[in-house]
Backbone bond lengths (Angstrom), bond angles and torsions (degrees), N, CA, C in turn:
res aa  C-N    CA-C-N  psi(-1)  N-CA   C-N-CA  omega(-1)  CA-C   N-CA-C  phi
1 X - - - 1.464 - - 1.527 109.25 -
2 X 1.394 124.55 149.74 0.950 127.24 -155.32 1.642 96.33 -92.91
3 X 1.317 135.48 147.09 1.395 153.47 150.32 1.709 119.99 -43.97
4 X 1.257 129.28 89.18 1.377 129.33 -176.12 1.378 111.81 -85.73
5 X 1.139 118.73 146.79 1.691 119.49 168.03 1.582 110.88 -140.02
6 X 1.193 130.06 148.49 1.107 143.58 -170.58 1.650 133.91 -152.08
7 X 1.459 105.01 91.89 1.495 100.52 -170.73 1.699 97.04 -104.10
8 X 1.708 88.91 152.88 1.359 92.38 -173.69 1.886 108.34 -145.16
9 X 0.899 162.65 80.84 1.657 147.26 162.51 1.392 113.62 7.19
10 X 1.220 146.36 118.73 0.687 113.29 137.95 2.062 150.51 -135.85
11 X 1.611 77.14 60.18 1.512 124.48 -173.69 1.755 119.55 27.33
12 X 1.803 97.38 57.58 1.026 122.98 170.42 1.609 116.83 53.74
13 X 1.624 139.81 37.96 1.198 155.28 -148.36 1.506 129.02 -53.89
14 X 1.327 133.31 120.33 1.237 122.12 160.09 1.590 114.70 -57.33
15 X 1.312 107.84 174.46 1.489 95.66 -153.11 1.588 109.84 -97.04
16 X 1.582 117.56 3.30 1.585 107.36 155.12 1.098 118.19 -59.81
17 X 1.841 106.31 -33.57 1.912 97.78 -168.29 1.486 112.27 -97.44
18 X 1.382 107.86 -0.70 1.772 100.11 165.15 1.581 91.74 -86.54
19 X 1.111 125.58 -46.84 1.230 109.07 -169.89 1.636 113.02 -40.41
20 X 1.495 122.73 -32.24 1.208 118.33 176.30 1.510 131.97 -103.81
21 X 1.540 93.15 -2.16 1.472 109.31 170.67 1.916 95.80 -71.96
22 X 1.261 114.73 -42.56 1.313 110.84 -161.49 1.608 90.08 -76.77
23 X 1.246 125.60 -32.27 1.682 84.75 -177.49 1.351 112.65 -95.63
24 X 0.919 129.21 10.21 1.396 127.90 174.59 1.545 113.95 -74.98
25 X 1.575 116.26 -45.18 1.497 133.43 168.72 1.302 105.20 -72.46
26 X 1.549 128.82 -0.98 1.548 119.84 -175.14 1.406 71.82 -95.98
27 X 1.310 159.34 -74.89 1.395 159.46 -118.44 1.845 111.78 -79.80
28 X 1.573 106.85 -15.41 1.148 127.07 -160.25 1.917 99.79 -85.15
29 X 1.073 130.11 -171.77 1.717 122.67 -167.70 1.670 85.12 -148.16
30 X 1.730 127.61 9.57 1.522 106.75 174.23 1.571 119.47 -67.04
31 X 1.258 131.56 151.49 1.018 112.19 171.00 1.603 126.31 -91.58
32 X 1.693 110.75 -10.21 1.267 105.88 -179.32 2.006 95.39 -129.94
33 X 0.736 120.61 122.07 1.375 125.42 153.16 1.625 136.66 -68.67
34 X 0.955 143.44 107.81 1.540 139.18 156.79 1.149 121.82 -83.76
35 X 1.400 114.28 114.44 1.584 95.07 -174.31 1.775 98.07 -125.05
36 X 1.081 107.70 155.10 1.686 123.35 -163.94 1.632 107.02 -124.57
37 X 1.168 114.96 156.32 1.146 144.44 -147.97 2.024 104.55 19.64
38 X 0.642 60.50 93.73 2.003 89.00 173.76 1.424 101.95 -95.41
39 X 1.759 130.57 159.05 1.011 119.52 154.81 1.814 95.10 -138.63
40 X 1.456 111.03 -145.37 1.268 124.98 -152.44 1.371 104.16 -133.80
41 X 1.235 121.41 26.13 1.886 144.31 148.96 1.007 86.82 -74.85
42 X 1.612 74.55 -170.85 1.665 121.71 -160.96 1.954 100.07 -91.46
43 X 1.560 106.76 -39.40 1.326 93.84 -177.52 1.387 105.13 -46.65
44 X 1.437 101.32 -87.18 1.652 113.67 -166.91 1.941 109.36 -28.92
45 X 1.290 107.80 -58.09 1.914 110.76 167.94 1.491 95.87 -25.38
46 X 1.572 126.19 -80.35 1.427 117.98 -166.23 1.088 126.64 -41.89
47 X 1.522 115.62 -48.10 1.639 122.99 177.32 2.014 105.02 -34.20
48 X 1.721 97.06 -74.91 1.043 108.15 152.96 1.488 128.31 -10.07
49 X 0.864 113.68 -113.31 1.255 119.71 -165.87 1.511 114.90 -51.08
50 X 1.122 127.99 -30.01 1.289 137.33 141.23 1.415 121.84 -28.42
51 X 1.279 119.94 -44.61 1.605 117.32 -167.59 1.528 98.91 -98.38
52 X 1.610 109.18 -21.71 1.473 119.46 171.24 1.475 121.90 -67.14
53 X 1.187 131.19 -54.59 1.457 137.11 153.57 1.254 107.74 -40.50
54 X 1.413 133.75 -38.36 1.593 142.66 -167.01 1.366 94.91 -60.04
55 X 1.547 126.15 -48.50 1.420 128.24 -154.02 1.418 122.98 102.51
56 X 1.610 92.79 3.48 1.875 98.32 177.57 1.877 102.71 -86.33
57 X 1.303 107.79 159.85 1.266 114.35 -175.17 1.636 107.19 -81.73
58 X 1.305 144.61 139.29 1.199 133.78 -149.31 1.663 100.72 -147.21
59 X 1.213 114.88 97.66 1.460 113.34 174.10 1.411 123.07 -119.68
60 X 2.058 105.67 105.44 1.354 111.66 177.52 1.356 105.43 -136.70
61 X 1.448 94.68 132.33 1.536 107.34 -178.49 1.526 103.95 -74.95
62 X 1.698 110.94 154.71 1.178 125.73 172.58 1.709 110.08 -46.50
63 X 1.577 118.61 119.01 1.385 102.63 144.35 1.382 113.78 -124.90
64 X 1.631 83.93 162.82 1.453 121.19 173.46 1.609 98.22 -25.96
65 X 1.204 105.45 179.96 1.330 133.93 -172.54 2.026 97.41 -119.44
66 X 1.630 92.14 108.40 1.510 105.54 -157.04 1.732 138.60 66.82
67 X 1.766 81.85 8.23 1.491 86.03 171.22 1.617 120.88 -91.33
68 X 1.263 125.81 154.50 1.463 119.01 162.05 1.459 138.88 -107.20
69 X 1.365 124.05 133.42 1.234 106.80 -160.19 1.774 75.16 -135.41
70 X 1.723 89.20 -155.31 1.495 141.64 173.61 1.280 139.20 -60.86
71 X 1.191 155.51 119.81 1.628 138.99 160.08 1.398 106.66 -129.08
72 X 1.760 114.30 136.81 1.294 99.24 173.63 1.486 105.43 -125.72
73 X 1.348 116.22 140.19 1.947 127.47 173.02 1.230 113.89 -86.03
74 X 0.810 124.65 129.97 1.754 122.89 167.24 1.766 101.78 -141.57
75 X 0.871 108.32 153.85 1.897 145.99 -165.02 1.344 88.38 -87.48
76 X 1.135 122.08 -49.91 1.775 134.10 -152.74 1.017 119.53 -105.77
77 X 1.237 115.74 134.32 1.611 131.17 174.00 1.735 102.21 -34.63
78 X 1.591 122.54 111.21 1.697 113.27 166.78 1.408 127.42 -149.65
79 X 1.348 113.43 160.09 1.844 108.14 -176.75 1.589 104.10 -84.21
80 X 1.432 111.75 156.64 1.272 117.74 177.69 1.868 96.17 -81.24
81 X 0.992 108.93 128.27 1.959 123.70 -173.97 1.795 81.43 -56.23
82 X 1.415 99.67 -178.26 1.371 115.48 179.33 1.627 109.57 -114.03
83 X 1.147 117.84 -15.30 1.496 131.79 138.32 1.835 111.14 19.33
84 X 1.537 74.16 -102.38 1.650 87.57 -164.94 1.663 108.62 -70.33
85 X 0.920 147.76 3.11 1.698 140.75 -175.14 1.669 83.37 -118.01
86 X 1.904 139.53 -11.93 1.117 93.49 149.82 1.394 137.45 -119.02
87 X 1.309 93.72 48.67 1.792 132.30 -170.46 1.467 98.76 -101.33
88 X 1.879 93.57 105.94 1.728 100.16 -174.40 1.174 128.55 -119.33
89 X 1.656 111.19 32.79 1.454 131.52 175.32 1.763 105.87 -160.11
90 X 1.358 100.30 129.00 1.718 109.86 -152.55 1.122 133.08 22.96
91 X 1.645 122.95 47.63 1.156 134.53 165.92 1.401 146.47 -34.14
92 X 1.725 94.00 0.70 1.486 109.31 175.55 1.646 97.08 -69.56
93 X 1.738 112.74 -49.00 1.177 105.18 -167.31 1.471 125.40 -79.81
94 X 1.068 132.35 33.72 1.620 133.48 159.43 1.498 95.93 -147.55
95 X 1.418 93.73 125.07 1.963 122.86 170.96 1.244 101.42 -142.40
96 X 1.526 133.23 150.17 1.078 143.51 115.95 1.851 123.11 -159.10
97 X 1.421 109.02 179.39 1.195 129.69 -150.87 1.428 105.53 -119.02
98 X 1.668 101.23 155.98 1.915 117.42 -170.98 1.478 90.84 -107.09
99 X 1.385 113.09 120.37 1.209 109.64 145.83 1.707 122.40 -106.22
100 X 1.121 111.72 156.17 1.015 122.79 158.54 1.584 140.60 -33.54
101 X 0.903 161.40 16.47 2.057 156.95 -149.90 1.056 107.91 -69.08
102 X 1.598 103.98 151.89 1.535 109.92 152.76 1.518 135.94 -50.45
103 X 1.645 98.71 -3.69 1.683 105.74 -173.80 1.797 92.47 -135.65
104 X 1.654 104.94 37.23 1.627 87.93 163.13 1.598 109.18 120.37
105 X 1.195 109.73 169.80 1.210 108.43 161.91 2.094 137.84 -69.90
106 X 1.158 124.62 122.03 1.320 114.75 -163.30 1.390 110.87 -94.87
107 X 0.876 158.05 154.70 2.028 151.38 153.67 1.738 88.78 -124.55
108 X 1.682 87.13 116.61 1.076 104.91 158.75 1.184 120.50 -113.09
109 X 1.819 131.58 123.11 0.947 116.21 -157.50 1.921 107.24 -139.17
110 X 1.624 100.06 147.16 1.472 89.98 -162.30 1.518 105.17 -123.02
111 X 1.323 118.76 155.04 1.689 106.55 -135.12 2.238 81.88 -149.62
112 X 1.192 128.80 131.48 0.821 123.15 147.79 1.655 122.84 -145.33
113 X 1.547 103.20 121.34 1.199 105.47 -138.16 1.636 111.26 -87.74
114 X 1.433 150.20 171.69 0.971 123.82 -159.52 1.972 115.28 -84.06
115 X 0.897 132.18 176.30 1.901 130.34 161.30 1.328 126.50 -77.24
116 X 1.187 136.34 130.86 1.173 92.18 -178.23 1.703 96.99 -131.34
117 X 1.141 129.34 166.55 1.754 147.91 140.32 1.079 134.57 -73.49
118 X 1.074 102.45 172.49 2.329 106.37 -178.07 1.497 93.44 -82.95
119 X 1.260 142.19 3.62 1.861 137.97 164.61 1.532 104.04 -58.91
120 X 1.316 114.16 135.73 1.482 109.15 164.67 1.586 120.93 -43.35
121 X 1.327 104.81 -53.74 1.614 129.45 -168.08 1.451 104.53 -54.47
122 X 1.546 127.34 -49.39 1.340 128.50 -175.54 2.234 89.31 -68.98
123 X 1.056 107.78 -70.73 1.471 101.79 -167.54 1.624 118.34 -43.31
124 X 1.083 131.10 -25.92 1.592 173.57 155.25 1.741 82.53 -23.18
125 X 1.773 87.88 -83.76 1.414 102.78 -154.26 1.642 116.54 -67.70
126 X 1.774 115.89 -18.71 1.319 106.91 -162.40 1.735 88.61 -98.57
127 X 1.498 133.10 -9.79 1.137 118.51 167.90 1.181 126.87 -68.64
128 X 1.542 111.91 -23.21 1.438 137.57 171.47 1.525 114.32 -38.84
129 X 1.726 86.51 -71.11 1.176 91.57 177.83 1.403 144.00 -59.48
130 X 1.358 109.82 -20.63 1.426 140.12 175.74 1.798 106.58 -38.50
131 X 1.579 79.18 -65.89 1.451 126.60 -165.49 2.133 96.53 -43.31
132 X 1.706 77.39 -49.88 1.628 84.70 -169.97 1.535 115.91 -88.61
133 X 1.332 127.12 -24.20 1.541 113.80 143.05 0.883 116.03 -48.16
134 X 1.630 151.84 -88.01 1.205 147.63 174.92 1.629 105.85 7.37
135 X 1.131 104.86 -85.10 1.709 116.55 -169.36 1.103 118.14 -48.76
136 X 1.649 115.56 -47.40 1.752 130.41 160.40 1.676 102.78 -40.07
137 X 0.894 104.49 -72.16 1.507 117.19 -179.32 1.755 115.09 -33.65
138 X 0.945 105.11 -70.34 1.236 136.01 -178.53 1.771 104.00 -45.48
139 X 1.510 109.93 -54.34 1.452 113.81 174.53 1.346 123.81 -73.44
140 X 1.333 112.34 2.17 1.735 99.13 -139.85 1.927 57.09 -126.12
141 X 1.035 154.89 -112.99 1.267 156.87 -171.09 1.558 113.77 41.78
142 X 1.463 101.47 134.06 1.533 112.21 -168.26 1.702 85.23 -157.97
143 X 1.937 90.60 -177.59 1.417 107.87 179.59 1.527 116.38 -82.68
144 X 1.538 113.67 16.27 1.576 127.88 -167.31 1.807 113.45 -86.58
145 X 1.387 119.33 112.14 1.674 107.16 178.95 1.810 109.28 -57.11
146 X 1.504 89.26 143.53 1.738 109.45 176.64 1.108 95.32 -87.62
147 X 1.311 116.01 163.48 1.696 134.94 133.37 1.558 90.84 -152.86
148 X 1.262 87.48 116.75 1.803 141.63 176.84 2.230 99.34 -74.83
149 X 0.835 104.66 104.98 1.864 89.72 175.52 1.946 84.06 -151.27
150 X 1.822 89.95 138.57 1.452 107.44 160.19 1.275 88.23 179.74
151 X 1.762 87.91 -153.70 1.920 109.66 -171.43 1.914 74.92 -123.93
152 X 1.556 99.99 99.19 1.397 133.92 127.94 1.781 117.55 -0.62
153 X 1.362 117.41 -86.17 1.394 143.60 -166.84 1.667 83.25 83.49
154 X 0.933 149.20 4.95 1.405 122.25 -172.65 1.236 116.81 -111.16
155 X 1.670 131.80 -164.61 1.213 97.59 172.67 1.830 81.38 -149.97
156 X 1.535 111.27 172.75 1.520 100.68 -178.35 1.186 111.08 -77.63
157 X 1.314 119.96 175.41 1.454 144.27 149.41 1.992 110.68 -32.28
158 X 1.637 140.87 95.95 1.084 106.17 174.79 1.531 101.60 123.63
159 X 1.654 118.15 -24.90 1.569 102.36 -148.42 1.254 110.03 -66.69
160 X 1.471 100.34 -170.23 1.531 95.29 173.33 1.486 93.36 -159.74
161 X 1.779 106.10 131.30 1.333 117.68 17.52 1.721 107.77 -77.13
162 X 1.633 123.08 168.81 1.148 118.55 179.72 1.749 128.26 -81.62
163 X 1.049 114.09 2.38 1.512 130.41 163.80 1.747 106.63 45.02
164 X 1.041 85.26 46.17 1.815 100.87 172.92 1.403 104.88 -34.53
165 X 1.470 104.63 121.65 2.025 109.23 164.29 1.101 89.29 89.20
166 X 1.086 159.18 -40.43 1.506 145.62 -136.77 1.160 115.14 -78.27
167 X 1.508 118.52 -57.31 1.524 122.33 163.56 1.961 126.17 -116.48
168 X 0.885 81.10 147.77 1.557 92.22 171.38 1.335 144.82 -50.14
169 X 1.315 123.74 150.15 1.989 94.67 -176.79 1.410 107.56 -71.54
170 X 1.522 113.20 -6.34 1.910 109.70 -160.97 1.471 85.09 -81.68
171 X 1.491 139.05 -30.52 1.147 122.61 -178.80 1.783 111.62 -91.91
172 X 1.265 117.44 -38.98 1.505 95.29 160.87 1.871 135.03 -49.04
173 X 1.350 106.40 -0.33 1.319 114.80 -154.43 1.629 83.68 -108.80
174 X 0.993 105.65 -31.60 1.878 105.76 -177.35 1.851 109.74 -47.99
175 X 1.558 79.06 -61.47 1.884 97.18 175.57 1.577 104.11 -48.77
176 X 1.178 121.59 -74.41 1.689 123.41 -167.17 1.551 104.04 -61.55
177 X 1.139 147.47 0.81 1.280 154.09 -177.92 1.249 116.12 -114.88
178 X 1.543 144.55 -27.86 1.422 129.23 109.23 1.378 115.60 4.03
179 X 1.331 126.95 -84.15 1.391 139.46 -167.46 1.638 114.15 -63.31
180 X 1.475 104.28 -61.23 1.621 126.75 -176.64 1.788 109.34 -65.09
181 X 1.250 92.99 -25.29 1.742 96.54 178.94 0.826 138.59 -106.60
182 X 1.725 101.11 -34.32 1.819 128.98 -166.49 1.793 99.54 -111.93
183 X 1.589 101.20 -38.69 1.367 87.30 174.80 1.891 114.45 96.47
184 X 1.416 86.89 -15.81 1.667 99.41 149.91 1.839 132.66 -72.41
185 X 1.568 97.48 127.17 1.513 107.74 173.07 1.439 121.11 -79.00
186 X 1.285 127.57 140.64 1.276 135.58 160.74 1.725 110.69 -53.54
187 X 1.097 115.51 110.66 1.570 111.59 -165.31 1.436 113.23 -90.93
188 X 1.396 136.54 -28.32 1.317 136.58 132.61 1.743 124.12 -37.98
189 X 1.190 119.55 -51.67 1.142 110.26 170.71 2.173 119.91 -90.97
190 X 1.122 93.26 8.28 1.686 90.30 146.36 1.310 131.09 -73.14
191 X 1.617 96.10 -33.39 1.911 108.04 -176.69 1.047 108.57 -109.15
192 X 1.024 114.95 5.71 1.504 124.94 170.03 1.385 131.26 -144.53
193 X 1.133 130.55 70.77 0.985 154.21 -158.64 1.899 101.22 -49.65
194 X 1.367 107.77 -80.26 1.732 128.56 168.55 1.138 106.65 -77.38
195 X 0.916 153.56 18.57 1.500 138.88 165.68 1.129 123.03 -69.21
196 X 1.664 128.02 129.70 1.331 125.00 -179.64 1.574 101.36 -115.89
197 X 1.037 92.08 120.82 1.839 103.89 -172.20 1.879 100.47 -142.11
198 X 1.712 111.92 146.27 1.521 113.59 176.50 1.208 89.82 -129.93
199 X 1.668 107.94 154.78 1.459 115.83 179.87 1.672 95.53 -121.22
200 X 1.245 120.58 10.95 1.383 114.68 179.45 2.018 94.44 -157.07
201 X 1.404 112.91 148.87 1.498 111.74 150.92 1.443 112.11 -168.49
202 X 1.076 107.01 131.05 1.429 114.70 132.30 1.649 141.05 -3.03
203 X 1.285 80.03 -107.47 1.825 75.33 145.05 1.778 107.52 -122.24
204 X 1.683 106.27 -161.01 0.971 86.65 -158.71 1.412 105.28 -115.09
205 X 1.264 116.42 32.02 1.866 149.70 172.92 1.693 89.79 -100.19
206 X 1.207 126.77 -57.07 1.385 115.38 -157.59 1.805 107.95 -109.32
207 X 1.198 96.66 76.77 1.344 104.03 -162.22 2.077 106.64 -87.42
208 X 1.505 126.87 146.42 1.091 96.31 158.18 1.687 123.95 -139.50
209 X 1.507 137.90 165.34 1.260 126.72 -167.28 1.280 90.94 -92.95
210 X 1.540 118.55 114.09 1.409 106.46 156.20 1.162 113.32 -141.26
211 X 1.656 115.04 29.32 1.572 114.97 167.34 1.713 101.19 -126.14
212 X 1.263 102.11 128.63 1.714 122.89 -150.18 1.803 109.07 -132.83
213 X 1.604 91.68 147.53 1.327 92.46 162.33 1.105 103.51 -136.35
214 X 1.636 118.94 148.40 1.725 134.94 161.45 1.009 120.57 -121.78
215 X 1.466 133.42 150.21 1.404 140.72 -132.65 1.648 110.61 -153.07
216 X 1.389 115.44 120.09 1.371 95.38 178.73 2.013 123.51 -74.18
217 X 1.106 123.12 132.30 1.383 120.92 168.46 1.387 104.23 22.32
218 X 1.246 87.74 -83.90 2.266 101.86 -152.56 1.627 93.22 -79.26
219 X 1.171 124.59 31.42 1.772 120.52 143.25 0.874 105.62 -109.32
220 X 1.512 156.58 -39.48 1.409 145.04 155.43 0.824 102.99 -0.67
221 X 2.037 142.39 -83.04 1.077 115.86 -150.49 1.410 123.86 -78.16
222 X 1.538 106.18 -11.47 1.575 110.79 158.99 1.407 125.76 -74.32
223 X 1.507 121.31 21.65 1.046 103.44 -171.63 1.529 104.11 -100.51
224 X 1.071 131.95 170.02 1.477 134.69 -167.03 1.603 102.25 -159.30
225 X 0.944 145.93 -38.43 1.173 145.74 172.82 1.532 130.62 -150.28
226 X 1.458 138.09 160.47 1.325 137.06 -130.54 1.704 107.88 174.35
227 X 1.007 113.01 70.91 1.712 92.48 -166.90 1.709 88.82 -159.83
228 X 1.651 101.77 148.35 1.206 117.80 -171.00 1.598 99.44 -84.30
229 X 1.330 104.71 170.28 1.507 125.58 -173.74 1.453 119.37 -123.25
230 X 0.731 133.51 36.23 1.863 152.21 172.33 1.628 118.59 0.67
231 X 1.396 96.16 -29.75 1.901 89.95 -163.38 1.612 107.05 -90.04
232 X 1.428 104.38 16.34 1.517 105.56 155.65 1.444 118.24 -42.94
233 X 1.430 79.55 -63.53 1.818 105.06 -167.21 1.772 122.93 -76.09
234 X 1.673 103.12 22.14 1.410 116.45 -174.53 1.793 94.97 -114.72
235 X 1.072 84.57 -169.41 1.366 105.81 -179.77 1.812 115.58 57.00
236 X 1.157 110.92 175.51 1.400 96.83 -161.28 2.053 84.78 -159.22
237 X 1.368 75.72 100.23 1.185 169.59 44.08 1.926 121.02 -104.20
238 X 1.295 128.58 118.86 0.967 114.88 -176.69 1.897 123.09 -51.26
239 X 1.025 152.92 143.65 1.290 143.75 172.27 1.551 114.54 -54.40
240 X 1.387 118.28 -36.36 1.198 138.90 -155.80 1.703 115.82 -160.02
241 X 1.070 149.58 179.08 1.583 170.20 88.27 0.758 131.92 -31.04
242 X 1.289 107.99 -7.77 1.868 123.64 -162.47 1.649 101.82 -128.65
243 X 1.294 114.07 152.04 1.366 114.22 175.34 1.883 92.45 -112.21
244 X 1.252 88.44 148.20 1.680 99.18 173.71 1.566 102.20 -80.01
245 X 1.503 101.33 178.14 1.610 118.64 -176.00 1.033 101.74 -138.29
246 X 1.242 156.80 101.74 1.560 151.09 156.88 1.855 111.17 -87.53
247 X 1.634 70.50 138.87 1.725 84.01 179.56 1.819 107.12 -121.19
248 X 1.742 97.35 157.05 1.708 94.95 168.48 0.908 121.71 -155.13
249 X 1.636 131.30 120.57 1.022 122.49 -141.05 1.692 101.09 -120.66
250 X 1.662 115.56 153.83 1.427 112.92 -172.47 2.483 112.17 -78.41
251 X 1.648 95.25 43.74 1.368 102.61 -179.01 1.276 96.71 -102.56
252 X 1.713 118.05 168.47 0.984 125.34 134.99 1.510 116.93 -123.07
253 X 1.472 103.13 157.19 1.475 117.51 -153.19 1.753 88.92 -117.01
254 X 1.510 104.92 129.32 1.444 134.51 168.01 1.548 107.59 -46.68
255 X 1.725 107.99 167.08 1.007 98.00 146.49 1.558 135.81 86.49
256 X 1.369 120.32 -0.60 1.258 111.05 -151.48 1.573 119.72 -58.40
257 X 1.613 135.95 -177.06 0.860 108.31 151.65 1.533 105.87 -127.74
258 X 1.488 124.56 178.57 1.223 140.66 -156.22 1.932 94.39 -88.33
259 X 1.559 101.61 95.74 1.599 90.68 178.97 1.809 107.86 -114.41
260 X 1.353 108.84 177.68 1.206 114.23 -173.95 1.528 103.61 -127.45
261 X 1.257 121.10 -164.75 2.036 120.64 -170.21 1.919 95.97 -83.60
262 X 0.538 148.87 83.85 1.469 156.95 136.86 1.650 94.77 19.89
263 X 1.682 102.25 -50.48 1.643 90.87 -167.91 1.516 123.41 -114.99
264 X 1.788 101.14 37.41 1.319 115.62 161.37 1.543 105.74 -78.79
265 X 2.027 90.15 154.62 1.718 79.76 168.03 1.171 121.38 -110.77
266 X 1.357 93.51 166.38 1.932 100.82 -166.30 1.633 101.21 -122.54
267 X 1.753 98.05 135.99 1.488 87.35 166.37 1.868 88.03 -154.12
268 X 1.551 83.32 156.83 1.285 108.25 -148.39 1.750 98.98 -71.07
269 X 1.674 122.92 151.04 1.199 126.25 -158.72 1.026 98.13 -118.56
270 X 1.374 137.06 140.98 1.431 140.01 178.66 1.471 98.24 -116.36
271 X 1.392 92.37 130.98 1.737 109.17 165.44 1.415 113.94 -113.90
């Protein structure tokens, strides 16, 4: 069976719209989820604990109080990566997990990077962070394939539309340094060479990609599919702002564990 992945935003939720973010992703067949901008409510808690009672494995680092980070789901028996504990500036936002494959060990890892403004302090902070993936990265490195999936904030080299002024070269350099440094591929633009696709907009002329996946080398040839998921951003109330990205890769993953519907309800039984 093929290896699913699925990153998605999901713009830190009060708890009607996790309530429906979670069943919408219960309805879905990925086996690992990333989900980005999380916070330290009650929405994001439900998701949680929801997929936790389910029997899915559930790894979210502590955040701050108004901070945003990460959560990742997986189906499958997995280790928490070494990633995020050696992530030493807003460490809520990079987590991920080792699974198991038939071709090895996997780190899947989910990354959401900070926003930034024309304020010193926001530009300050998202170079920071840069700074401090890099080094995380850099330490935590083994002979194990990545796949890299979040909401970016960046955008590639080229896009289109080209969003003149908007960002910086220190943040275009983030994207090409993945590749140039880390040695990770853009996994949408392997299979898609020309494709103009947005996972977030504004309107819907000024659209932009800034929820991404990267891939080490020797998943390329496992890769099989790469394509965004749009009907986030429908319905009205939309679920999200963000369009998801699902990935699938030609692995299979060890291990399973014994899960149940995430978005049944549960209430507690007294004996």
């Amino acid at each position: 069976m093929p290896l699913t992945v699925l990153t998605l935003n999901v713009g830190n939720p009060a708890i009607e719209r996790a309530r429906r973010q979670r069943d919408w992703l219960a309805r879905r067949d990925e086996d690992v989820f990333v989900l980005t901008e999380t916070g330290s409510g009650p929405g994001t808690q439900l998701i949680a604990e929801s997929y936790g009672d389910a029997g899915w494995a559930v790894t979210f680092p502590e955040h701050p109080d108004k901070e945003r980070g990460v959560m990742l789901l997986s189906r499958f028996e997995c280790t928490v990566d070494p990633i995020g504990p050696a992530m030493t500036y807003l460490p809520a936002r990079l987590a991920g997990i080792v699974l198991d494959t038939d071709d090895g060990p996997l780190r899947v890892l989910g990354a959401y990077v900070p926003s930034r403004d024309a304020t010193e302090a926001k530009t300050t902070r998202k170079r920071e962070w840069f700074e401090a993936f890099h080094r995380a990265y850099e330490a935590t490195g083994d002979h194990a394939a990545v796949l890299l999936l979040g909401d970016l904030n960046v955008l590639e080299p080229g896009h289109v539309p080209p969003h003149p002024g908007q960002f910086a070269p220190f943040e275009t350099a983030f994207y090409t340094a993945l590749t140039h440094q880390h040695g990770l591929t853009d996994a949408f633009r392997a299979l898609h060479p020309t494709a103009v696709e947005h996972s977030w907009a504004r309107r819907a002329e000024l659209g932009y990609r800034y929820d991404h996946a990267h891939a080490s080398p020797s998943l390329l040839a496992h890769l099989t599919s790469c394509a965004y998921v749009h009907d986030t951003r429908s319905g009205n109330p939309a679920l999200t702002d963000h369009s998801g990205l699902a990935v699938a890769l030609t692995l299979t993953a060890n291990a399973p564990l014994i899960t149940s519907d995430p978005a049944a309800d549960r209430e507690a039984t007294l004996f």
